[in-house]
N, C-alpha and C positions, 0 to 999 in steps of 0.2 A: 500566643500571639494571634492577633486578628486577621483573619485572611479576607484580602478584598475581592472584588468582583470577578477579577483578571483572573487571581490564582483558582476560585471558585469554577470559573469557565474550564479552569487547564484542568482539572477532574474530570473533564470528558464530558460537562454537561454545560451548554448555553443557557444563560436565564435570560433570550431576550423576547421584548415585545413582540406578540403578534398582533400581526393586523387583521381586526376581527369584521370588517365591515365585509354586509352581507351575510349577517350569520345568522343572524336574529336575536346578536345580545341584549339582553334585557338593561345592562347596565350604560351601554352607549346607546342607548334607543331613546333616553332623556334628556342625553347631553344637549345643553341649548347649542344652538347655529353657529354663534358668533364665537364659543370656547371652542369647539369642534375647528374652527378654520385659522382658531390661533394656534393650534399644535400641541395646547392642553390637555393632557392623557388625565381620564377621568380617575380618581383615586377613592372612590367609594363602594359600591355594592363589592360582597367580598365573595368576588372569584377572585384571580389570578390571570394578568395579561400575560402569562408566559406558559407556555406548550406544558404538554403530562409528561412522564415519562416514558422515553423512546420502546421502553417494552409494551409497553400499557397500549401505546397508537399500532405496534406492531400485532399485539394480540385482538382489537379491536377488528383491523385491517382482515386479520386472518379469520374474525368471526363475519366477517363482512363476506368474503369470498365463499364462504359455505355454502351460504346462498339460501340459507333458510331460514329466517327469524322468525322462530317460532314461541308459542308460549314454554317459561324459562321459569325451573323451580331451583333454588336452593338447596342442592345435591351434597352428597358426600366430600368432592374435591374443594365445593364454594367452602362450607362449614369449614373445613379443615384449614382451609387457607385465613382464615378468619380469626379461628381459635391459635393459630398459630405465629400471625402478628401480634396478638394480644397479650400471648405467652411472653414473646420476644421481647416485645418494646415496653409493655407493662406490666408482666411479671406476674400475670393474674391468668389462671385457666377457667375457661368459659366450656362449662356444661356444653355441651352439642345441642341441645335438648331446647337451651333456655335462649337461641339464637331464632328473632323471628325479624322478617325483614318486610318493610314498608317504600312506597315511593318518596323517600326523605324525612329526614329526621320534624319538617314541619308539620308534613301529615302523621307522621308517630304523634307528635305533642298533641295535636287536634282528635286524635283517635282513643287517646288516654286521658283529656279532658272527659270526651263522652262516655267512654267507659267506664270512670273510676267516680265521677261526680254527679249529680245531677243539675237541673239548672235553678239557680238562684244560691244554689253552693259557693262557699268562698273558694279562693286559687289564692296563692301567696306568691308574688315574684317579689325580685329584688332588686329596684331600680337605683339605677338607668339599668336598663339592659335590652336585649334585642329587642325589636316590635314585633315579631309573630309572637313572642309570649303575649304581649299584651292582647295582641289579636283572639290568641288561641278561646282564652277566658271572657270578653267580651261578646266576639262573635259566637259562640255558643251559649249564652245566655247565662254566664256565672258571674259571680263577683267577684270586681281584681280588687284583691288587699296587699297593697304595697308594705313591704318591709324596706324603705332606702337603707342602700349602704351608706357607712359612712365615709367621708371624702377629706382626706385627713392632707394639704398637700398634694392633692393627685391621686394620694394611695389609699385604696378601697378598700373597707373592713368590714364584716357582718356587725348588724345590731342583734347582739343575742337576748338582748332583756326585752326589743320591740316584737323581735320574732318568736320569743316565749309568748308573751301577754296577745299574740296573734294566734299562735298555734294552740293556746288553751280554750279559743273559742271553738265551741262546737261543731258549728257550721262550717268551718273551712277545714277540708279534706284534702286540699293536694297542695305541694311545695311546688314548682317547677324551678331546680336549681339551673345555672349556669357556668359551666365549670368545666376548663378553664372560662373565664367570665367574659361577657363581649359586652359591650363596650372597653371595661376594665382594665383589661388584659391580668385580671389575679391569675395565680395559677396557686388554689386555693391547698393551702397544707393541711396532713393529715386531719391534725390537732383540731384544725377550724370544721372540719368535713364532720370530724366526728362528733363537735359538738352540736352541729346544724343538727348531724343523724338521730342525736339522746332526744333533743327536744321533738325531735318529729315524732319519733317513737312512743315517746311516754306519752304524747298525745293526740295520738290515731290520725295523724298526718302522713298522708307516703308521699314519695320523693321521689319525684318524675326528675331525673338529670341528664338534662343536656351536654353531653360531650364529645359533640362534634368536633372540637377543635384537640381531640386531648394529644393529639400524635404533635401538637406544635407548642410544645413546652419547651424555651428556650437558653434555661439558665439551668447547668448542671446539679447545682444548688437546691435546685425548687422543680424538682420534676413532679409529675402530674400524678394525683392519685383517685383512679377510677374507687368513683364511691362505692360500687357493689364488692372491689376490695379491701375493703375496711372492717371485714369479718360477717359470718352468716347473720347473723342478727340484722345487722346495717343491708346484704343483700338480699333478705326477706322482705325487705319493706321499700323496697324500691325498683323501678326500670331505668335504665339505663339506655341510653342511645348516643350510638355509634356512628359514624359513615367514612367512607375513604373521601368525600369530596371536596372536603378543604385540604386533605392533606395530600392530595394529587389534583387537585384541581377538575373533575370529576362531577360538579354538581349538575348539568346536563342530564347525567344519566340516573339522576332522580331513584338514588339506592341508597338505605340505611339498614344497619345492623342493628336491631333493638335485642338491647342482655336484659332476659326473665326470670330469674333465679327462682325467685317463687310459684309454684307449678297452681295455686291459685291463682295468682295472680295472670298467671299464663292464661287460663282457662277464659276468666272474664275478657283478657283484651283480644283472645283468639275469637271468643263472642262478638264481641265489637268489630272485627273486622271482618265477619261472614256479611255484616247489616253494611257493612263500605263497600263490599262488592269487589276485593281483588284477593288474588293468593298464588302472586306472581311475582316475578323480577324483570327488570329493560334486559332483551337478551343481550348487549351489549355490557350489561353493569356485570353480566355473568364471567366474560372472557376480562373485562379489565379489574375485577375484586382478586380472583386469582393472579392476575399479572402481579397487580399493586401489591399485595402482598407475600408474594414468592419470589419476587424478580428484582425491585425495587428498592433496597434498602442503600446505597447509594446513591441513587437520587435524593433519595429523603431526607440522609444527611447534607448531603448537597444544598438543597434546597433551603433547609435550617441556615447554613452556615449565610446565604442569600439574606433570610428575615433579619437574622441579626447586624450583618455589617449593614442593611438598606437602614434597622433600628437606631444605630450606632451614628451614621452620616446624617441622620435626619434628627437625633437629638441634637450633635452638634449643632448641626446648620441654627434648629430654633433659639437655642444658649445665642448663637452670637448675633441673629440678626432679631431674632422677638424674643429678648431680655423678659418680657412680661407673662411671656402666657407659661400655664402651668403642665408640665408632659408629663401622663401617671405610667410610671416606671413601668416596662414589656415584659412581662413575667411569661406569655403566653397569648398566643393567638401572632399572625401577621396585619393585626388592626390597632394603631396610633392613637390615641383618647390625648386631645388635648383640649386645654381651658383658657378659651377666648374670651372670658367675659371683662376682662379690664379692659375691652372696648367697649365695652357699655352698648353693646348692640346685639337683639336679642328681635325672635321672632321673624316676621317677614322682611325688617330690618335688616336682620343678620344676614339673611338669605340673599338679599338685593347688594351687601356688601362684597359676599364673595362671588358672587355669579358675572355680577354686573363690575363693580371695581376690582377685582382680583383677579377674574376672566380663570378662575378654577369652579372644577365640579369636584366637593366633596361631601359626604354625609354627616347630614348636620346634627348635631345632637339633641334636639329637641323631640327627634324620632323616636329617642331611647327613655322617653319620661321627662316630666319637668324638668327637673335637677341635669337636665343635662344641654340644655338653652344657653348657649351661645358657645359652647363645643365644637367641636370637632370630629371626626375621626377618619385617620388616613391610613387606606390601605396599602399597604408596602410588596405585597405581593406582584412584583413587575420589577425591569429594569432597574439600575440604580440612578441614571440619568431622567429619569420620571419622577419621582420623588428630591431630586434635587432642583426640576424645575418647577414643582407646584408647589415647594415649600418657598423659593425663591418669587414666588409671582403673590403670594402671598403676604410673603414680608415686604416687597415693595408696595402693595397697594395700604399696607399699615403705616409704611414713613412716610404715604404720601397723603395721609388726614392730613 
């Protein structure tokens, strides 16, 4: 049975709104004026408008009072707390050894561009999907060769005959997977992972994988399988990255966990990162990695049970009031991909319809690669009364073309 927001709160934990002004959110710092003074909670960049968990602010708090924030390594108790979320929720033991940690998993991707490639080399993503991938490969002087998924209905599937005939060229050295996928929301099965993995393999492509999102797999059905567990072979030939920030809401403290399994492969991106100039952690990321993962494990379901009834009230709502648009099934992540284009409005167009007629701020798809122009995607991560009023302001500015 589905548990709603009410029963969700009596679990000891509130999911509500904070109010972040004055903080120096990056994501309400674009809100236009006039959505800001209509009561519009911005449903895009994906943090989370709702508090971490009470142990995490308590252990923070407690790091705060020391009184000493000093330079902060990745010790004994971090690694172990680390290795033993991973054990737990994923079923996979992580070498001590093959744990290296960067300020967010973008500067990982950015630090593994340069390390692993050179410039004018290809990069293969697979759009729509985030904009730092796009970033990472451009702005470092490589070439982005798109593999699109296919969009079958909403629902996204690898081209494996596109991504063979990409991956047998030469020149192109690195996959940067997506997984669970964002925009998408796949939450990509074995089956598929491992077919991604042979082709990479058999032709000297490694697999930079993104999965940050992986602790927010939301269908018992289709849980999430960390690529590097998919046997040594598949974690020889790939990095992996980690971070608690989406799934405590954490990304402030600008910490990720990259998994190395390959001790070369260690070697070269440990070189890359003497030339970046850190080999450190946020002393704060130190006391809340330990909380988040020692302390927390009912919040976390908690918080799940939050994604999915916000997922569940906001497919309704779209079924009955935008009959038209196309919503790709939430396998994973707390980010909504829908398919606006049967308004036929695209570009700065689209942009002037929601800002200006719909008086909502959300991310638009066009961010995420072509193919994804005149999109959506809403983040669910906040109240449930917030998602019901920016799907609701929405739909009326659609019945009122």
């Amino acid at each position: 049975m589905q548990r709603n927001i009410e029963e969700v709160s009596s679990m000891g934990f509130e999911f509500l709104r904070v109010d972040r002004t004055g903080t120096g959110s990056e994501k309400w710092a674009v809100v236009p004026e006039h959505i800001r003074k209509s009561g519009s909670i911005p449903l895009s960049l994906a943090d989370m408008e709702v508090a971490t968990a009470p142990a995490i602010i308590e252990a923070m708090e407690k790091a705060a009072r020391h009184g000493v924030v000093g330079y902060t390594m990745p010790d004994g108790p971090y690694r172990e707390a680390v290795i033993s979320w991973i054990q737990r929720r994923h079923g996979y033991t992580v070498a001590p050894e093959a744990i290296r940690c960067t300020f967010g998993v973008v500067a990982a991707l950015n630090i593994c561009v340069r390390a692993f490639t050179q410039p004018g080399e290809g990069i293969i993503i697979q759009t729509p999907v985030y904009p730092p991938f796009h970033n990472a490969v451009r702005n470092n002087g490589r070439v982005l060769v798109e593999n699109p998924l296919i969009n079958e209905n909403g629902r996204y599937t690898m081209d494996y005959a596109d991504l063979e005939r990409k991956a047998k060229d030469p020149n192109n050295k690195l996959l940067i997977l997506c997984s669970p996928h964002n925009p998408a929301g796949r939450v990509w099965t074995e089956e598929e992972l491992r077919r991604l993995g042979n082709i990479c393999r058999e032709n000297g492509v490694l697999v930079l994988s993104d999965e940050i999102h992986f602790d927010l797999a939301l269908r018992p059905d289709r849980p999430h399988h960390m690529f590097c567990s998919l046997g040594q072979a598949f974690a020889d030939n790939a990095i992996v990255c980690t971070a608690l920030s989406k799934t405590f809401n954490l990304a402030g403290l600008c910490c990720s966990n990259i998994l190395i399994s390959n001790e070369n492969l260690r070697k070269i991106y440990d070189a890359q990162v003497l030339v970046e100039g850190f080999d450190c952690i946020p002393y704060f990321a130190y006391a809340a990695t330990i909380a988040a993962y020692t302390q927390c494990d009912a919040w976390y379901e908690a918080l799940l049970d939050l994604i999915r009834d916000n997922n569940r009230v906001a497919e309704d709502l779209i079924r009955e009031r935008i009959p038209q648009a196309v919503v790709s099934p939430l396998e994973g992540t707390y980010l909504m991909w829908v398919d606006l284009t049967f308004l036929g409005l695209y570009g700065e167009e689209f942009d002037r319809f929601l800002a200006e007629d719909a008086g909502v701020w959300l991310d638009r798809g066009k961010k995420f690669g072509q193919a994804g122009d005149g999109f959506v995607r809403i983040n669910l991560a906040t109240q449930q009364s917030d998602v019901v009023d920016v799907i609701g302001r929405l739909a009326d500015a659609i019945a009122a073309r």
